[in-house]
C-alpha positions as CSV (number, residue, x, y, z in Angstrom):
1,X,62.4,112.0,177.5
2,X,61.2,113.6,174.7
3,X,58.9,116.7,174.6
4,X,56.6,117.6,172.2
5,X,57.0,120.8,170.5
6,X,53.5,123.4,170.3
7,X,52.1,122.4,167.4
8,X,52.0,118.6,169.0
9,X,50.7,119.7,172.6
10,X,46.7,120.7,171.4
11,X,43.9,118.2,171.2
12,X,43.7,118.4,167.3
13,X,42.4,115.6,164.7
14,X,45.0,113.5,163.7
15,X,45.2,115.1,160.4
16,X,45.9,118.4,161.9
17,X,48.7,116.7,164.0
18,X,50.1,115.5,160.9
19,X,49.5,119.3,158.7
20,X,51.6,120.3,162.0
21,X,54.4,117.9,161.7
22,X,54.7,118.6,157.9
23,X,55.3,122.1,159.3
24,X,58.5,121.3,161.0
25,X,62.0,121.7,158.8
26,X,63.2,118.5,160.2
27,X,60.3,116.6,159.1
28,X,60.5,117.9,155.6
29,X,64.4,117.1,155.6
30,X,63.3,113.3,156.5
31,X,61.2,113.0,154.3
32,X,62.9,114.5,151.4
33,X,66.3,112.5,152.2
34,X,63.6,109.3,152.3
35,X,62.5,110.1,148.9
36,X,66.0,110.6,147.5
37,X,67.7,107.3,149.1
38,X,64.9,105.8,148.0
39,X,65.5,107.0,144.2
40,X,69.0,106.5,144.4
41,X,68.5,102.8,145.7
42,X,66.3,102.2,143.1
43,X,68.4,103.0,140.2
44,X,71.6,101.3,141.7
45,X,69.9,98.2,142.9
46,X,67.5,97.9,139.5
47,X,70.6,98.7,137.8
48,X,72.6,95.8,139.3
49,X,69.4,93.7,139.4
50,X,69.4,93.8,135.2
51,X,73.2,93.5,134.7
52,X,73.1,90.3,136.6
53,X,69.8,88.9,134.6
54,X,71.7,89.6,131.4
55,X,75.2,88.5,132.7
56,X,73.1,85.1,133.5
57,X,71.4,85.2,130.1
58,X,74.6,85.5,128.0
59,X,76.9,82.8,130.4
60,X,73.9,80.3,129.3
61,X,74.1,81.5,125.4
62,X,77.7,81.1,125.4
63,X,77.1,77.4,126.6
64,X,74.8,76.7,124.0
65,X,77.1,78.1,121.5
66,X,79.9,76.6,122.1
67,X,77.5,73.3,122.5
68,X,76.6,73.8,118.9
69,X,79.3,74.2,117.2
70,X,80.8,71.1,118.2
71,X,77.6,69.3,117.4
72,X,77.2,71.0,113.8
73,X,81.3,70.0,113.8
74,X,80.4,66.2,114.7
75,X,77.5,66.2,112.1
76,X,80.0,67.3,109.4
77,X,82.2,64.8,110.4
78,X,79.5,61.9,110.2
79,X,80.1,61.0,114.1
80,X,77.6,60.7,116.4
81,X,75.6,63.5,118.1
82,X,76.8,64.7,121.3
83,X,75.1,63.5,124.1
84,X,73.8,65.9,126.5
85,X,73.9,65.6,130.4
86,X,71.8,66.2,133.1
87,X,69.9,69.6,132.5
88,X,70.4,69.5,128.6
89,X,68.8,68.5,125.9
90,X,69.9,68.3,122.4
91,X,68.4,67.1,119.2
92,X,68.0,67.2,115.7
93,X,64.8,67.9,114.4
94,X,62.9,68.2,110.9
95,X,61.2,72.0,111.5
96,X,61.1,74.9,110.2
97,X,61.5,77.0,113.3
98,X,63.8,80.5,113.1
99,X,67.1,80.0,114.2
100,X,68.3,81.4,117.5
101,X,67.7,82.1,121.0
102,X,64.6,81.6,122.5
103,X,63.1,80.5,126.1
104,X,60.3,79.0,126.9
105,X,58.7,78.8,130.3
106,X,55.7,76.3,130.8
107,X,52.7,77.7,132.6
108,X,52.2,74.7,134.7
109,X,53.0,73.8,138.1
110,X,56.5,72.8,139.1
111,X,57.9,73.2,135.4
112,X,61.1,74.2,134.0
113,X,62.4,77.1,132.2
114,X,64.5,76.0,129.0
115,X,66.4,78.4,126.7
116,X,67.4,77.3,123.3
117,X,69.4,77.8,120.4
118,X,68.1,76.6,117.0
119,X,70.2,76.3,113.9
120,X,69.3,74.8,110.5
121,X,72.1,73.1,108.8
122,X,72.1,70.6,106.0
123,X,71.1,67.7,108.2
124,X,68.1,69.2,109.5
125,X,67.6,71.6,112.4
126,X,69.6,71.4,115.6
127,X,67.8,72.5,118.9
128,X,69.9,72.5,121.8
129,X,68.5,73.8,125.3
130,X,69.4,73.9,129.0
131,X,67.7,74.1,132.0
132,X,67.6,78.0,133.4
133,X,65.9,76.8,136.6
134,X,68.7,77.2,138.7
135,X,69.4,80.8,137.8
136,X,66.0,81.5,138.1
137,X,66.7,80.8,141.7
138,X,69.3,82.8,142.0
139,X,67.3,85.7,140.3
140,X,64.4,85.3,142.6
141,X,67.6,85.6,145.9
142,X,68.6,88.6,144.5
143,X,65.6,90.1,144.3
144,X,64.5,89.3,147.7
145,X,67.7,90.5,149.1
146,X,67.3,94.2,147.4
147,X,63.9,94.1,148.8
148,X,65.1,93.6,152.3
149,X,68.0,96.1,152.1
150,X,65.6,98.5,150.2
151,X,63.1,98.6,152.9
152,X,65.9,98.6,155.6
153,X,67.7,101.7,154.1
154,X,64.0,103.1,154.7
155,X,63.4,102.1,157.7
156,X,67.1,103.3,159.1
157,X,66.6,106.7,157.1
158,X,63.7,107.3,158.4
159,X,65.0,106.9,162.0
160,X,67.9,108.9,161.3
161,X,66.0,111.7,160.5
162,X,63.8,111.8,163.2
């Protein structure tokens, strides 16, 4: 059974119930370790949230690198344009757009989130892009699984320090 210390046993306003708890060293401790896990989860858990946005990033750039070389190297060799396969797209267009990376997320419903490489070459500009939609999903998992950890590292703090 747990009894309440003085400063709990008056008939005070709530506020002066809580001015009394603040009082108490253990509550302080709590509250401080709260504030500190919750910094230190923060940084780790952001931290690891952004290495594994860019880690997905870069694996797709690498794709469409390697994509594009061999279709600048099939272009060169007057064979046909490689074909792309489900998720892909590829194509050579007559624009003047800046080579590179570049995504491109649609505002409307149910769309999907391309990222492409552009190159201009003699035989016009190549545009190769992939589908991101899957890692999307697996960014938006993440995310709700450092949520729920963040909040349960709280929550089990909290009780611990009480």
């Amino acid at each position: 059974m747990i009894r309440l210390s003085e400063p709990f046993a008056g008939r005070g306003t709530f506020l002066d119930r809580v001015k009394a708890a603040l009082r108490l060293s253990a509550v302080r401790h709590t509250l401080w370790l709260l504030t500190l896990f919750s910094l230190i989860t923060l940084v780790a858990w952001g931290g690891a949230y952004w290495l594994v946005q860019r880690e997905m990033l870069r694996t797709v750039d690498e794709r469409l690198t390697i994509r594009m070389l061999a279709a600048q190297a099939a272009l060169e060799r007057g064979e046909a344009f490689p074909t792309p396969v489900a998720g892909q797209t590829a194509e050579v267009v007559k624009g003047d757009s800046a080579d590179g990376f570049e995504t491109i997320d649609s505002e409307e419903p149910r769309s999907v989130e391309f990222r492409y490489l552009v190159r201009t070459t003699p035989h016009g500009q190549i545009r190769l892009g992939e589908n991101t939609e899957r890692q999307e999903e697996l960014h938006d998992i993440l995310a709700g699984r450092l949520q729920l950890t963040f909040f349960g590292t709280l929550i089990a703090t909290a009780l611990a320090g009480l």
